[in-house]
N, C-alpha and C positions, 0 to 999 in steps of 0.2 A: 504494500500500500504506500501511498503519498505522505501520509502522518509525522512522518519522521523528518521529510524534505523538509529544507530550511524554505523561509518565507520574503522571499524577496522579488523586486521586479520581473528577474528574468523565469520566475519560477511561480507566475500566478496561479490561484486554484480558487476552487467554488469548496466553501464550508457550511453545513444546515449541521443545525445542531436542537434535536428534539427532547423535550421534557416529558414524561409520563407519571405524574403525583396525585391519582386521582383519590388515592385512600393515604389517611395516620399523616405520617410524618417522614415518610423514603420518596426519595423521587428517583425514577430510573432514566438517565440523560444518555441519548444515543447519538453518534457525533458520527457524520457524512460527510467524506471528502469528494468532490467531481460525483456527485450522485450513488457512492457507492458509502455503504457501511462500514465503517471501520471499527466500532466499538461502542460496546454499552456497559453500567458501569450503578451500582447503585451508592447514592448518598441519601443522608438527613437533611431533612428541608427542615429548618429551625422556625419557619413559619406557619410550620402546623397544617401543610399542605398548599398552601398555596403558594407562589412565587411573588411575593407581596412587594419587592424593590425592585425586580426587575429594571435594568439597564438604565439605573441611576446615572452613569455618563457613557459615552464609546472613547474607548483606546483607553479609559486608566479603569483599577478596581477604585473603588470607597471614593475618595474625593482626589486622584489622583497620584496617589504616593507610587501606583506600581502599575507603570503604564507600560503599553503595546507599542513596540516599533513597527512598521509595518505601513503599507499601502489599503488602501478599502475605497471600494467605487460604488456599490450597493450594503443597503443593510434591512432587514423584512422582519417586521416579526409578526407572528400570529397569535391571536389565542386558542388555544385547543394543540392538540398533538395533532403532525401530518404521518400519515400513514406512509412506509416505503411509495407505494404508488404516488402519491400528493408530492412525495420530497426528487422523484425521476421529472414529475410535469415543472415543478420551477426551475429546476435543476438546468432543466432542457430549456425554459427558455432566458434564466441567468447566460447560458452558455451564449445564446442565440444572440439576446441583449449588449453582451460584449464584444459581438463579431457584427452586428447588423442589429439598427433601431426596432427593439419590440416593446409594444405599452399599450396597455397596463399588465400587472400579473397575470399568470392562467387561472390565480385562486384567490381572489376578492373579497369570500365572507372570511370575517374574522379579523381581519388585515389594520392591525391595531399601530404600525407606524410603518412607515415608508421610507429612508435616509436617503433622498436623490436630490445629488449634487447639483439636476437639473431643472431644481423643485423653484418656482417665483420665487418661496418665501426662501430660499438658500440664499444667503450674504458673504460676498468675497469683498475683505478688507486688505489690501496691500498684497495682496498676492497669499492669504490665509481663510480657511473656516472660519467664518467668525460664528455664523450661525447656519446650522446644518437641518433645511428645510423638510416637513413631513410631505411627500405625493397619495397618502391613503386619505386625505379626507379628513384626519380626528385633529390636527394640529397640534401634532406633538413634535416641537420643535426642539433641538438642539442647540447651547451657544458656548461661547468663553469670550469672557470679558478683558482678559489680558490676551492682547497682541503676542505676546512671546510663548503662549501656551496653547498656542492656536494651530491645528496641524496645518503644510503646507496645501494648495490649492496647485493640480494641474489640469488647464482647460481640457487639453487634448492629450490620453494617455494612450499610446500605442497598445499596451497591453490590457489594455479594456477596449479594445474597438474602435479608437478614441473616441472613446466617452469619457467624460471626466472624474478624476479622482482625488482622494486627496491622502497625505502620507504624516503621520504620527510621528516626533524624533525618538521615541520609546522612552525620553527621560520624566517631559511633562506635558508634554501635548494630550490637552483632552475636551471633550463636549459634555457638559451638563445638561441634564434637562431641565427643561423650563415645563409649568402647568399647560393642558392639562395632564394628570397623571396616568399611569398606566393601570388598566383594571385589575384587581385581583383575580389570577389566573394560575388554576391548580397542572393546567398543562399549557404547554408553549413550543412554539417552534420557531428558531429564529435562524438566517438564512444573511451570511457574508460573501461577499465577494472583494 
């Protein structure tokens, strides 16, 4: 498998990564590289089933101490778990999306944020993310208010199709969310690119 490949330009991949916490206090998280399963894996869901903070910011955990290097062009999440089948249809047209314009999703209900670089409400400051726009409809918007923690911003990225993307320095680059919040959601599916 791919899992192990380092993460860098020359080496991009499609990531979904599924939640299953329907009962107690386990949630069973099943992680898809290029539409293929690589691993599932059970933890404690310290929220008593449901996934109550979900994606507090993108690129750092908690308020940014321990952030993601890395490139991201797409970001999806849903509420509910997608079935192997559901995670082959975005998968296919992630893939599609970064080689040739496809829009919207192939799967709409549920579809509780959208991260597209190409969204109105996305704000480029100086050549940075300032504010990383929702394309689902619910207005869950992304920001960072300092300039120097703001990942960089590239219009046109070869490696997404050129589509545009933007790149994390892994030290402090990161996006908060802004209201409104995200539902309590005892399953989840969420989908990187």
């Amino acid at each position: 498998t791919r899992k192990n490949a380092p993460v860098h330009a020359t080496n991009p991949f499609r990531l979904a990564y599924t939640v299953h916490s329907s009962t107690g206090s386990a949630a069973i998280p099943t992680m898809y590289v290029d539409g293929i399963a690589s691993g599932s894996y059970t933890v404690t869901n310290a929220a008593g089933g449901t996934i109550a903070s979900l994606a507090q910011s993108i690129f750092a955990a908690g308020s940014g101490t321990s952030c993601f290097g890395g490139t991201i062009a797409d970001i999806l999440v849903y509420n509910g778990e997608h079935t192997a089948a559901e995670v082959a249809r975005v998968d296919a047209w992630l893939a599609a999306r970064h080689s040739l314009f496809a829009s919207p999703p192939p799967i709409t209900a549920n579809l509780e944020f959208w991260g597209d670089l190409g969204s109105p409400s996305t704000s480029i400051v100086s050549g940075a993310v300032a504010t990383l726009g929702d394309s689902s409809g619910n207005g869950r918007s992304y920001t960072q208010a300092t300039n120097t923690k703001r990942p960089t911003y590239t219009a046109v990225d070869a490696n997404f199709g050129g589509r545009p993307s933007m790149t994390s320095d892994g030290v402090d680059d990161f996006l908060g969310r802004i209201a409104p919040a995200m539902p309590a959601m005892s399953e989840v599916t969420i989908y990187i690119v």
